[in-house]
N, C-alpha and C positions, 0 to 999 in steps of 0.2 A: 718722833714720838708715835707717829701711827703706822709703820714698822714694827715696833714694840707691841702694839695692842691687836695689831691685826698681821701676825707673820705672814700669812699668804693671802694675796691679793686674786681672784677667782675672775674672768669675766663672762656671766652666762648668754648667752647666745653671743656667743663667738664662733661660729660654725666657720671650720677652714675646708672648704671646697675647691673643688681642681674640676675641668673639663678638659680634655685634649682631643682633638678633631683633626681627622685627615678627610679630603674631598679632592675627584676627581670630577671633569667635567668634561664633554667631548659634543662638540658640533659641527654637523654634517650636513651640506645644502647640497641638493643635485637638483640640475636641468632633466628634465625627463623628455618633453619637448618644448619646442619655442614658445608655447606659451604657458604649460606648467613645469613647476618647481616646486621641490619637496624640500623640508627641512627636519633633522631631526636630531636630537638634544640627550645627551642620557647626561645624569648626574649622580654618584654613588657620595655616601658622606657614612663613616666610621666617628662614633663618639665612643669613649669611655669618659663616668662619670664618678666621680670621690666625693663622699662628705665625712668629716673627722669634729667630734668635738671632743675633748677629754673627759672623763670620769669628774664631777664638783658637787662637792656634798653627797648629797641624796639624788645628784640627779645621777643616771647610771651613763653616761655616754653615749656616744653613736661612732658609728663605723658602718657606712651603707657605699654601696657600689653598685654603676649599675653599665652596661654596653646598649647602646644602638646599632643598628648599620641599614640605610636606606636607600633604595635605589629608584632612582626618579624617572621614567622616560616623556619625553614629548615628542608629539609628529603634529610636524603641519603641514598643508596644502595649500598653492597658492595656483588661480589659474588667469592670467590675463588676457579677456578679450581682445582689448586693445590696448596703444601706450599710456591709455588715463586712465583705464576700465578694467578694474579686477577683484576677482574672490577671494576669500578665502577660507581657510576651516584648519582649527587644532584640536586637539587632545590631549592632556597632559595629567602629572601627579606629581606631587610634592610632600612631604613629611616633614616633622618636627618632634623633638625630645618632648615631653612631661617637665612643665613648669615644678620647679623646685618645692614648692608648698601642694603640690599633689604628690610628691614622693613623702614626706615626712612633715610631720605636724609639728613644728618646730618649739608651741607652748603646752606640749602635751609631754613631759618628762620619764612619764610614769610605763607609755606604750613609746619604744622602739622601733616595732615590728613596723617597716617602710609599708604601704601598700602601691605598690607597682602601678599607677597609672599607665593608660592605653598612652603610645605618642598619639597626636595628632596627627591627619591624613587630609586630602584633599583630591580630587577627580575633578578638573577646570576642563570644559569643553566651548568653544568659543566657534560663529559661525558668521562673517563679515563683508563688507564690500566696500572697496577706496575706488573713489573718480578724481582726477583731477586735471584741470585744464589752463592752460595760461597760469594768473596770479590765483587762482581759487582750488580749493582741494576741500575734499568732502566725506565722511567715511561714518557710517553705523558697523555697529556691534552684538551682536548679539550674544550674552554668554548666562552659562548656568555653572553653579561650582558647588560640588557635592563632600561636602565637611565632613570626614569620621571623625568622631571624639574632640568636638571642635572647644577648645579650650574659653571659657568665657567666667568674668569677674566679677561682681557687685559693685564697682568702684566708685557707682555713682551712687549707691548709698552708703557712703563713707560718713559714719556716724562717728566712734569712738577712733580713727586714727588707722584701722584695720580694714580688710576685705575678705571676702571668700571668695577661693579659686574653685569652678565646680567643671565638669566635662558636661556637654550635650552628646546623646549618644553619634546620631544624625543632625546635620541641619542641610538645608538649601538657599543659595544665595541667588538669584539670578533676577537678568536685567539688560537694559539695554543702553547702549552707550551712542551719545553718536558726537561727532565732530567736524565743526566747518570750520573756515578760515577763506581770508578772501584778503588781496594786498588794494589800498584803494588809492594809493598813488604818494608819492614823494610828501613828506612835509616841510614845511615851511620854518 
């Protein structure tokens, strides 16, 4: 009966989306001398991106596409005084695609036109020191990590069920970490 009254059945925001991702990764540790050691990290990642919805009613459709491709490197440095006692220091970068709800406004029928959000970016520099001796090991951190277009949510004022996704252009996160551990003997 409601085949009869309704021939075609429509479902809106049904968005058929596809990501496909290729990533390569390569890491390199060298002895330089006995007591420093370098390491270094590259990581390349290709994204192509698809959203489809069909033509429904009044609503006009979508058809948006979009490509990444980011290449990542890191370098550390590691120098040890001694076999408990040592530094160290990195530098690094990482990337990320545009949350889906910064490329298209998904309750906005009327505008199409995607706006391209920035990916997201990151500059992690980290500067530390591990001791460790017998059963006790000890280690601070020091790091600073410098956000481009760092993606951030409303989610905790989640009022009607929704949130807004919005960009920061810059942020800065830094701090210092630090970590003990010590074994105090067999238990019982």
């Amino acid at each position: 009966l409601l085949a009869t009254i309704l021939p075609e059945v429509h479902e809106y925001y049904s968005y058929k989306g596809q990501k496909q991702l290729v990533t390569g990764f390569g890491h390199l540790m060298l002895r330089i001398t006995p007591k420093l050691t370098t390491s270094l990290d590259f990581r390349t990642q290709a994204m192509w991106w698809q959203l489809d919805q069909e033509k429904i009613g009044h609503a006009p459709g979508v058809n948006l596409s979009a490509d990444w491709t980011f290449v990542n490197p890191r370098l550390g440095l590691r120098y040890a005084f001694t076999d408990g006692l040592s530094v160290f220091a990195g530098i690094g970068t990482a990337q990320k695609e545009p949350a889906d709800a910064q490329i298209i406004e998904a309750d906005d029928v009327w505008d199409i036109t995607p706006e391209m959000a920035p990916s997201e970016g990151i500059i992690n520099q980290e500067l530390g020191l591990n001791w460790f001796s017998g059963q006790s090991q000890f280690s601070i951190n020091l790091y600073k990590i410098d956000y481009k277009n760092e993606l951030l949510s409303d989610i905790y004022d989640f009022q009607d069920g929704s949130f807004d996704v919005e960009t920061a252009n810059l942020t800065i996160h830094q701090g210092l970490e630090l970590d003990a551990r010590t074994r105090l003997g067999e238990l019982l």
